[in-house]
Backbone as CSV, one residue per row, in Angstrom:
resi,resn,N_x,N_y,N_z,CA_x,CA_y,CA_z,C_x,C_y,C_z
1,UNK,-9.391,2.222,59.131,-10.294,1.925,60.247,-9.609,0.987,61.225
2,UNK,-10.308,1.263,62.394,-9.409,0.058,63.454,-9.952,-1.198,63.022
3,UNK,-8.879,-2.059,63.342,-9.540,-3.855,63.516,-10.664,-3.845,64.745
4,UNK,-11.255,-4.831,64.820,-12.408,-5.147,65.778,-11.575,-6.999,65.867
5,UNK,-11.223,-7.307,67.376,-10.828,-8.258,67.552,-11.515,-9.038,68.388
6,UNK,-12.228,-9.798,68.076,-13.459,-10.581,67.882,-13.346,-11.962,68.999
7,UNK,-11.565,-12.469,68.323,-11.036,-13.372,69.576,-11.117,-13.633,70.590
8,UNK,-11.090,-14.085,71.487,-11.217,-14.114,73.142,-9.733,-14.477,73.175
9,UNK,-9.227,-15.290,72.516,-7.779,-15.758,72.692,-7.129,-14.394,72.348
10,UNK,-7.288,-14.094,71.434,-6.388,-12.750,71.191,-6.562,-11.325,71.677
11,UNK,-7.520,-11.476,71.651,-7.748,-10.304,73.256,-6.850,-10.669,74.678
12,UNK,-6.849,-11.795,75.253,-6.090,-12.038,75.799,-4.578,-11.814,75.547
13,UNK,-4.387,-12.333,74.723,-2.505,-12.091,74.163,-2.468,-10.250,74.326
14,UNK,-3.268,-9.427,73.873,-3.233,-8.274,74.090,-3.124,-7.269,75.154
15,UNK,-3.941,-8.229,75.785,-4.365,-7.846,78.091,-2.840,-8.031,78.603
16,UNK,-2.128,-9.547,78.249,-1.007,-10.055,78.379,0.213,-9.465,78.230
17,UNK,0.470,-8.706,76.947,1.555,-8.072,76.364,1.488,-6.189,77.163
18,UNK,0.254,-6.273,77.056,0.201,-4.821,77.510,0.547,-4.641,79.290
19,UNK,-0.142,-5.818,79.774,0.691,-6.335,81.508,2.008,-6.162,81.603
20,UNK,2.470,-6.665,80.735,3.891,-6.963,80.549,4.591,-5.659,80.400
21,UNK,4.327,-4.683,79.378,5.057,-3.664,79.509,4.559,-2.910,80.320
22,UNK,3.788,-3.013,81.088,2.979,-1.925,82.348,4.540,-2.755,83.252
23,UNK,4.368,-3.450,83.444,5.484,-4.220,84.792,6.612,-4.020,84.469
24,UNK,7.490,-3.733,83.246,8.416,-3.702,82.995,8.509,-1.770,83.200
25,UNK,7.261,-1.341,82.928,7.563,0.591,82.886,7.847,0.881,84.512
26,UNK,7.133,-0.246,85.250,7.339,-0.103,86.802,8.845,-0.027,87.460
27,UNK,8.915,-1.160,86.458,10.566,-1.630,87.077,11.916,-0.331,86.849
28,UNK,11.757,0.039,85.341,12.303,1.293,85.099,12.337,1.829,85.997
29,UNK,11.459,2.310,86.449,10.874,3.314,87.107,11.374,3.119,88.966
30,UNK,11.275,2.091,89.196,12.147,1.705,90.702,13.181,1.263,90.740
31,UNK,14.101,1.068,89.625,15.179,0.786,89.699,15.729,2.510,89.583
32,UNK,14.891,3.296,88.409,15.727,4.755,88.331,15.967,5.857,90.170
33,UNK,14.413,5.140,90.695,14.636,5.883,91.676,15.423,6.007,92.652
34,UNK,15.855,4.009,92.566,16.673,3.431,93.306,18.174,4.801,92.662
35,UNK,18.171,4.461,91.996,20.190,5.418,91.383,19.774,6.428,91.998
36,UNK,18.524,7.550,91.815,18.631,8.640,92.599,18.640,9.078,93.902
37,UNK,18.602,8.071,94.455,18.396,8.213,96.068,19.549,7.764,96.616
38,UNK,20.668,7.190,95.923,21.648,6.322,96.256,22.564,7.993,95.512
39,UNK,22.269,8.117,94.774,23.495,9.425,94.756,23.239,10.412,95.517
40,UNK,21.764,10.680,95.408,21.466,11.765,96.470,22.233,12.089,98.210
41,UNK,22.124,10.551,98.235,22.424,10.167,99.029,24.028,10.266,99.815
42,UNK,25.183,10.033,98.276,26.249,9.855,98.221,26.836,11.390,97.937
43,UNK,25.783,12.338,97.698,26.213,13.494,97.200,25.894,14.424,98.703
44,UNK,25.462,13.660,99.510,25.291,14.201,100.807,26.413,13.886,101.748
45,UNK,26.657,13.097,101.589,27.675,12.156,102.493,28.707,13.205,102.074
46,UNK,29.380,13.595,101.090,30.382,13.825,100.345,30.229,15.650,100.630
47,UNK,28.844,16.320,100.942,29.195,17.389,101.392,29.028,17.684,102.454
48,UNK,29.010,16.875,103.402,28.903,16.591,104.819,30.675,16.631,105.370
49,UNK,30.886,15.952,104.539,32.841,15.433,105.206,33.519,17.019,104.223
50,UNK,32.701,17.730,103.482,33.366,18.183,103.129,33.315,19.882,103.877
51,UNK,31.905,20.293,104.141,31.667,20.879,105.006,32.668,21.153,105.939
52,UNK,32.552,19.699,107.031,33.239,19.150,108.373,34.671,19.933,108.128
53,UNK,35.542,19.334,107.055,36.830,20.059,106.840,37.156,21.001,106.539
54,UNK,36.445,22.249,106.148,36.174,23.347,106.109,36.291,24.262,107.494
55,UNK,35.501,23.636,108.013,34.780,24.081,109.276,35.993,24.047,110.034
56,UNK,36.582,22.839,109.921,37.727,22.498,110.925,39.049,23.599,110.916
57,UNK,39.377,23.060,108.910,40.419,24.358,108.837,40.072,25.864,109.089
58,UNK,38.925,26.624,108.862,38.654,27.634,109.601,38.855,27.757,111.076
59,UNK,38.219,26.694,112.079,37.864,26.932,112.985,39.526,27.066,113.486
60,UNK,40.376,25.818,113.361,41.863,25.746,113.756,43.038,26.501,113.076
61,UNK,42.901,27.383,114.460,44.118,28.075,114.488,45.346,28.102,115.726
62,UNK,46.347,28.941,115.219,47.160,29.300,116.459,47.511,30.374,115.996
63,UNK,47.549,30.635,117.334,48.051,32.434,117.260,49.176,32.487,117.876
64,UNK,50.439,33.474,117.604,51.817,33.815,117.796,51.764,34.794,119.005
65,UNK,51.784,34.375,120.513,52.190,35.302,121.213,53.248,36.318,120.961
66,UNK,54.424,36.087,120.901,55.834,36.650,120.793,56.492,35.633,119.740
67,UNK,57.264,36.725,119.562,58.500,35.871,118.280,59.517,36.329,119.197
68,UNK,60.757,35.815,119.319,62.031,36.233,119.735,63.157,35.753,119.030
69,UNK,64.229,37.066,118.801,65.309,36.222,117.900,66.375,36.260,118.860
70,UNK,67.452,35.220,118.715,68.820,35.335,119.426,69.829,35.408,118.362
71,UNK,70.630,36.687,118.897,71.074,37.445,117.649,72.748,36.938,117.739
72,UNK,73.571,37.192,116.522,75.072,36.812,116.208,75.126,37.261,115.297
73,UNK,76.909,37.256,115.049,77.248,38.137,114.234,78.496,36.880,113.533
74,UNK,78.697,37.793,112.311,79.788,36.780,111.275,81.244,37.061,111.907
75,UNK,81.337,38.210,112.675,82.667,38.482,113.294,83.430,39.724,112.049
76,UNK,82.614,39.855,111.277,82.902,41.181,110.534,81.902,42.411,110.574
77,UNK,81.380,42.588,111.715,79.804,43.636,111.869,78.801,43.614,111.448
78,UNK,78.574,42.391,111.029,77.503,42.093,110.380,76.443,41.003,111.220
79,UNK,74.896,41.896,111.654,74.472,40.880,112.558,73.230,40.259,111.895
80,UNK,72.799,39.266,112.639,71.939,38.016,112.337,71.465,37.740,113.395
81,UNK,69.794,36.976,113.372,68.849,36.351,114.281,69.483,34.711,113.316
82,UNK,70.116,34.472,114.048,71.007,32.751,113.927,70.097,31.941,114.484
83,UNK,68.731,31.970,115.654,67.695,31.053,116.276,66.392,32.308,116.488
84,UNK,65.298,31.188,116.196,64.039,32.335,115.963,63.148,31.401,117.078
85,UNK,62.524,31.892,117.922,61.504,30.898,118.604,60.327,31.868,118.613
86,UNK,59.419,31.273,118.492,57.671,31.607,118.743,57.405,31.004,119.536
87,UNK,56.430,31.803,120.336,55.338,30.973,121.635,54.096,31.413,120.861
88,UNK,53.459,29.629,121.122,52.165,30.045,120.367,51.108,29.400,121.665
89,UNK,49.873,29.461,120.907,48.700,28.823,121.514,47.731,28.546,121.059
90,UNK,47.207,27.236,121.043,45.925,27.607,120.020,44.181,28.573,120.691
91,UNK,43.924,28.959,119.311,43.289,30.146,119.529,41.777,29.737,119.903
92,UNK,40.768,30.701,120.624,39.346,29.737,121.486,38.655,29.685,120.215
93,UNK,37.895,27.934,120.257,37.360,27.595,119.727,37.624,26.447,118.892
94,UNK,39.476,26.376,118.463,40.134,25.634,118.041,39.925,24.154,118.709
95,UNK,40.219,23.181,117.560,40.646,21.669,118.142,41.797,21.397,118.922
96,UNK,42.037,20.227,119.143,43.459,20.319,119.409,44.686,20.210,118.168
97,UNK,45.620,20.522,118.860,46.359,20.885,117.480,47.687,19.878,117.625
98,UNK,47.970,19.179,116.878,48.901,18.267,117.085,50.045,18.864,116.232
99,UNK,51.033,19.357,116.948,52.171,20.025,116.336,53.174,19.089,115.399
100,UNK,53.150,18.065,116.422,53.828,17.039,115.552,53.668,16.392,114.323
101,UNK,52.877,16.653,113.695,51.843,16.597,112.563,52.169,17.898,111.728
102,UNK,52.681,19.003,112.435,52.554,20.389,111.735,53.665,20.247,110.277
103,UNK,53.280,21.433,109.679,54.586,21.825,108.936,54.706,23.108,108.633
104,UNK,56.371,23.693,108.648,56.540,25.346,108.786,56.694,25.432,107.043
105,UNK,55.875,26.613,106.395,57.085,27.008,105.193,57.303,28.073,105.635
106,UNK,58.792,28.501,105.358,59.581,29.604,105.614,59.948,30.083,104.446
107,UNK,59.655,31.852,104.096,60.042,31.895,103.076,60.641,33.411,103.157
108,UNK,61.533,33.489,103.244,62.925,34.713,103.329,63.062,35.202,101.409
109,UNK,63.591,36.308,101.625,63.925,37.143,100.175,64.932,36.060,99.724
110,UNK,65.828,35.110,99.901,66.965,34.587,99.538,66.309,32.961,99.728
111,UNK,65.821,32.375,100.645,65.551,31.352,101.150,63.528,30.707,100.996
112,UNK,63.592,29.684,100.206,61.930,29.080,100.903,61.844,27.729,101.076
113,UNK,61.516,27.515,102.088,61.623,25.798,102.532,60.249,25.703,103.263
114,UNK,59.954,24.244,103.355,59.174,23.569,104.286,59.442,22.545,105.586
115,UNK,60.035,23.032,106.428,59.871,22.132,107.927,59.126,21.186,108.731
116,UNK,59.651,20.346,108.770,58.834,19.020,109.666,59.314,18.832,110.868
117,UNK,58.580,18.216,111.902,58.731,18.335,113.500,59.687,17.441,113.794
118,UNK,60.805,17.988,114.487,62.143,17.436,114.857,61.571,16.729,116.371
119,UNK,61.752,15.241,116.005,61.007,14.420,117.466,61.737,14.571,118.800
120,UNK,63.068,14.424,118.812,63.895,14.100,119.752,65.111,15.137,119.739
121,UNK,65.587,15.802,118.418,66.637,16.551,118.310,66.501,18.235,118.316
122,UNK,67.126,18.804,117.933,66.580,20.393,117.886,66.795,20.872,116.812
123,UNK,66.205,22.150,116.748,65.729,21.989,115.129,67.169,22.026,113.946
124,UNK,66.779,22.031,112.442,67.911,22.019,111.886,67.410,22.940,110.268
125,UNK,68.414,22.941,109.283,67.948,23.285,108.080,66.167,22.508,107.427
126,UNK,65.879,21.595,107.658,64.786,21.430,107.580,63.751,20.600,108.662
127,UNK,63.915,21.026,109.993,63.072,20.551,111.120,62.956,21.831,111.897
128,UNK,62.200,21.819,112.678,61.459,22.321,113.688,61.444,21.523,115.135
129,UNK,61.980,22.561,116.198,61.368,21.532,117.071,60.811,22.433,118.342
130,UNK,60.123,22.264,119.140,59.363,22.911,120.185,59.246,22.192,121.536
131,UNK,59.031,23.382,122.545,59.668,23.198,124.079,58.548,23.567,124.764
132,UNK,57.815,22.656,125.864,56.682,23.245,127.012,57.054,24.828,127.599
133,UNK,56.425,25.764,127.153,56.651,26.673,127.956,55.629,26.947,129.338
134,UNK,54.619,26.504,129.140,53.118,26.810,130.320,53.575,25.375,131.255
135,UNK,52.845,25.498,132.223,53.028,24.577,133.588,52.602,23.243,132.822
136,UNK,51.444,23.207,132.451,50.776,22.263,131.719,50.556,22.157,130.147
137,UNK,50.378,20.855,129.866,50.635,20.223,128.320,51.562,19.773,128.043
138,UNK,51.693,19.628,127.123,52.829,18.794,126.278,53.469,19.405,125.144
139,UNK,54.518,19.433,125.091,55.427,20.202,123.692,55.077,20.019,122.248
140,UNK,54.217,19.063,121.985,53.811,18.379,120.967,52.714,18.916,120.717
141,UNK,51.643,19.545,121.248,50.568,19.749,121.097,49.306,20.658,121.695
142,UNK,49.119,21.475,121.504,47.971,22.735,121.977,46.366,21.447,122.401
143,UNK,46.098,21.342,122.962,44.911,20.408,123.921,44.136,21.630,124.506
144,UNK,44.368,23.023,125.569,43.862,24.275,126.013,44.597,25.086,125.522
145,UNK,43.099,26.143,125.566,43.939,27.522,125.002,44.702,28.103,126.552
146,UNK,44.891,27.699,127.392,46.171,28.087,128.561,47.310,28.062,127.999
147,UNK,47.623,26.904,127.406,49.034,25.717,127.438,49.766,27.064,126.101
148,UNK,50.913,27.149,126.256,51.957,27.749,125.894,53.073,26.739,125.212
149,UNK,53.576,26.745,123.905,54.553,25.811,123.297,55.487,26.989,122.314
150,UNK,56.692,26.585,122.681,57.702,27.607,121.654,57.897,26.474,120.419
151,UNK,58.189,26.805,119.728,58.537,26.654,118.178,60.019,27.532,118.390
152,UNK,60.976,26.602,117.721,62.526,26.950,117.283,62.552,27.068,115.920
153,UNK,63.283,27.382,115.345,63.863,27.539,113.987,65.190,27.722,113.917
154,UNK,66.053,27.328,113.535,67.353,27.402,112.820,67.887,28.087,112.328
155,UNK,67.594,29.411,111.944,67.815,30.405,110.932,69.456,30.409,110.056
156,UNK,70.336,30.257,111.065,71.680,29.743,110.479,71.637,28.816,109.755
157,UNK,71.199,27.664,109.648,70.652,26.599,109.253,70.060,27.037,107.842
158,UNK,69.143,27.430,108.401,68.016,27.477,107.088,68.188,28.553,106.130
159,UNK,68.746,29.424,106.286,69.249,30.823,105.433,70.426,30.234,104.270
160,UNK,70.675,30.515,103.739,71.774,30.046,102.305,73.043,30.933,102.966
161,UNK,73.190,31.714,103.270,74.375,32.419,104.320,75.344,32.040,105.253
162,UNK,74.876,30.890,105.372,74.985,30.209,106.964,75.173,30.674,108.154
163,UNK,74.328,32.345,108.471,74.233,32.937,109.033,72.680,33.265,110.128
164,UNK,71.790,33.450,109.261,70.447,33.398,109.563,70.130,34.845,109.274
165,UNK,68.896,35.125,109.500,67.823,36.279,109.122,68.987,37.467,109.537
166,UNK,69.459,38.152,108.262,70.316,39.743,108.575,69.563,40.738,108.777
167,UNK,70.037,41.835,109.489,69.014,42.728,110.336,68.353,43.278,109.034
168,UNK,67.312,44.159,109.171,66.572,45.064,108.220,65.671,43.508,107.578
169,UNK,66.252,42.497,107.468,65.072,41.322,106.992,63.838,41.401,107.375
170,UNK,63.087,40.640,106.160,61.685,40.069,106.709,61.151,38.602,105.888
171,UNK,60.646,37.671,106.735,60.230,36.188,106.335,58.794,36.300,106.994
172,UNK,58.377,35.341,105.829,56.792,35.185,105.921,57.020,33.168,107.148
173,UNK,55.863,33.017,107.961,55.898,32.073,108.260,54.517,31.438,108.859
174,UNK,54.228,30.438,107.868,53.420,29.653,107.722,53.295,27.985,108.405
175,UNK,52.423,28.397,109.228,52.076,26.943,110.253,51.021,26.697,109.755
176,UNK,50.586,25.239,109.386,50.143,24.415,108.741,49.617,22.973,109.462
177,UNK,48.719,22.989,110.428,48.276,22.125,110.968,47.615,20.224,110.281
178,UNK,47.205,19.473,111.383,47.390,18.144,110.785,45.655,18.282,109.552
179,UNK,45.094,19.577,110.318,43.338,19.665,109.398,43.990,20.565,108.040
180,UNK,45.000,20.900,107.961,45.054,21.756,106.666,45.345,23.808,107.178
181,UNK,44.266,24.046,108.206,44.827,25.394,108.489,45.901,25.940,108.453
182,UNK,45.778,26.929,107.911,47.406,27.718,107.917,47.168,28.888,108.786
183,UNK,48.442,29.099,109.486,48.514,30.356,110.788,49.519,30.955,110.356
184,UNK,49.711,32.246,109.369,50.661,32.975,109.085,51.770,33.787,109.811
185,UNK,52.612,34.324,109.872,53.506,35.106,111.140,54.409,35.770,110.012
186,UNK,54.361,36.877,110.312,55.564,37.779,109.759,56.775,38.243,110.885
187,UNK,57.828,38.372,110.355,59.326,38.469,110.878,59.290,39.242,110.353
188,UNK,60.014,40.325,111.233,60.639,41.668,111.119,61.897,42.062,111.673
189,UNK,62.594,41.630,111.364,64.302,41.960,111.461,64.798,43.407,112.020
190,UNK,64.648,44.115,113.216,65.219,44.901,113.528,66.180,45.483,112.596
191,UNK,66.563,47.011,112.498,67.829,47.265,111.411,68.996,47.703,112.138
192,UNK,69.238,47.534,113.855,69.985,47.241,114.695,69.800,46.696,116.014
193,UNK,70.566,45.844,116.112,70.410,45.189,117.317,71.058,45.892,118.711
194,UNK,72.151,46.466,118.830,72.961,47.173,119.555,73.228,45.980,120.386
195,UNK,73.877,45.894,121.703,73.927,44.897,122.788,73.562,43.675,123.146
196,UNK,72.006,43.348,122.459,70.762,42.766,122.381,71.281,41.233,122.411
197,UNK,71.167,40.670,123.189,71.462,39.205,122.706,70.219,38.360,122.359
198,UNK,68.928,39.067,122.420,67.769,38.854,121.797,67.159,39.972,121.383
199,UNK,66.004,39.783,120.533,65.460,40.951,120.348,63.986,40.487,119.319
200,UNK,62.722,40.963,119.832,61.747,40.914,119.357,61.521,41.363,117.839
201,UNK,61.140,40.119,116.782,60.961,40.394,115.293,59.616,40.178,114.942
């Protein structure tokens, strides 16, 4: 059977103790909500920036007007694109694109490297460097989709031959902006050049 507590004092101690864990179930209870609203919170933040960079590397690109190679030979009939330049631009919709920031991987049947932006010199076995081609902008960097910038490459340089890209070749080439986007380009090596002291790959 239950007790019958008769006390006034101990009825009280009972009102008391039972207050007590009512205030303490509260506190649980706003401190837990407090953690969930604070991650909720942090789990928003976190797919917000992550979104954003997504968005960005999708959105930023460049696209390869023309490739052009300038062609040479070893002096035994054997010819080579010895300098490769691209004119690019970035494509509508894009940010701006800070080239100088970029990086090339180049990757040939014989050869795969990664290139960084040659500031002041021209390019080499592992730099890149690029020239204003449009009236306006800067060599460094796509700001409008007007503005026109060549990209060099080395191919003598960068080939294990010390020749550069031999005709009938093909290299994959990967631009790699400061958001992460990559802008792919395939090379296609003519399988004669004839006369050509350039020639579209």
């Amino acid at each position: 059977m239950f007790e019958i507590i008769t006390d006034r004092d101990e009825r009280g101690q009972v009102g008391i103790g039972t207050l007590i864990v009512f205030i303490a179930m509260v506190l649980v209870a706003a401190i837990a909500a407090g953690v969930l609203i604070n991650t909720a919170g942090l789990l928003q933040s976190q797919a917000s920036n992550t979104g954003s960079d997504t968005q960005q590397e999708v959105a930023n690109q460049i696209s390869v007007i023309d490739a052009v190679g300038v062609t040479t030979s070893d002096g035994s009939g054997n010819d080579y694109i010895g300098n490769l330049s691209l004119t690019v631009k970035k494509s509508a919709g894009s940010e701006e694109i800070d080239l100088s920031s970029a990086t090339i991987q180049y990757t040939s049947d014989t050869t795969a490297t990664t290139l960084t932006y040659a500031d002041a010199t021209g390019p080499t076995a592992s730099e890149f460097s690029t020239a204003l081609e449009s009236s306006t902008g800067q060599k460094d960097a796509l700001i409008n989709s007007d503005e026109r910038v060549s990209i060099w490459l080395d191919l003598s340089a960068i080939e294990s031959n010390g020749n550069g890209l031999e005709t009938g070749a093909d290299a994959t080439i990967q631009i790699v902006d400061q958001s992460g986007a990559t802008s792919v380009y395939g090379v296609n090596v003519p399988n004669t050049f004839g006369d050509k002291s350039y020639v579209l790959v």
